[in-house]
C-alpha positions in Angstrom: 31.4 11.7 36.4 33.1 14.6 35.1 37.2 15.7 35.1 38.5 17.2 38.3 39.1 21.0 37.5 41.5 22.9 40.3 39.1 25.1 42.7 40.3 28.2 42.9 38.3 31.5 44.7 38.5 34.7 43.6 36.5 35.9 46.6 36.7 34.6 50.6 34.7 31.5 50.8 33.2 29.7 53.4 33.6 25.7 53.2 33.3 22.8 54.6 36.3 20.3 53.8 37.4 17.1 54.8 39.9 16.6 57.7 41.9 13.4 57.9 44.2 14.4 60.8 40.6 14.6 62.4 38.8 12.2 60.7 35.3 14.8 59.8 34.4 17.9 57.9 35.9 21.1 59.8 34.9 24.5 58.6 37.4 27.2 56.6 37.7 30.1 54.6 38.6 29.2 51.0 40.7 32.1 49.1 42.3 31.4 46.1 44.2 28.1 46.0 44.4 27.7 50.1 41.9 27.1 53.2 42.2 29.1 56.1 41.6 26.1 59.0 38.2 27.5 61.1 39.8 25.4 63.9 43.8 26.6 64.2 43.8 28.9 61.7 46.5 26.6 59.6 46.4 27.9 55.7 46.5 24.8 53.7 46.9 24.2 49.9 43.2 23.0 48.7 45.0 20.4 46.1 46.4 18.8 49.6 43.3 18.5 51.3 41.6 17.2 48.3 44.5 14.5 47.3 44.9 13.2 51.0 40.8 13.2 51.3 41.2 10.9 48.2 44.1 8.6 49.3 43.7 8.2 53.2 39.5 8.2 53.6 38.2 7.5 49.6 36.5 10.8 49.7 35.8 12.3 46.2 37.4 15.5 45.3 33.5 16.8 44.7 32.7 16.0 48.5 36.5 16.9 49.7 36.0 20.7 49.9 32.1 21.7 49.6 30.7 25.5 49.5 28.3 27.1 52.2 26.7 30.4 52.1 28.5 32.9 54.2 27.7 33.4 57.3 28.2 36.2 59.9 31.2 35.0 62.3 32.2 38.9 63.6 31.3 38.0 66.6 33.6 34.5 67.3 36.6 36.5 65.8 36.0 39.0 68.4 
């Protein structure tokens, strides 16, 4: 296994990340050190999801916050 490095995104990213509050992966928008929650809209700090993930449900920081290719969501916002 290799150290855990801070993520940090330079450009809007779409991710999956562990929720504990709801127990399964919810979708947000990554942007530098915070998630945008796809569910509330809630900005989070990414170190907290990642260190409750950890502590609460034994989720690995590598599976905590995972990276999907972007994909068109004009139309829900609208």
């Amino acid at each position: 296994m290799y150290p855990y490095t801070p993520l940090y995104y330079t450009a809007p990213t779409q991710v999956r990340y562990w929720s504990v509050v709801r127990g399964r992966y919810v979708g947000g928008i990554a942007y530098h050190d915070f998630i945008i929650d796809g569910v509330s809209g809630e900005i989070m700090l990414i170190e907290g999801i990642i260190s409750a993930a950890q502590a609460v449900d034994n989720i690995s920081f590598e599976e905590a916050i995972v990276e999907l290719d972007w994909r068109d969501i004009s139309d829900s916002i609208l």
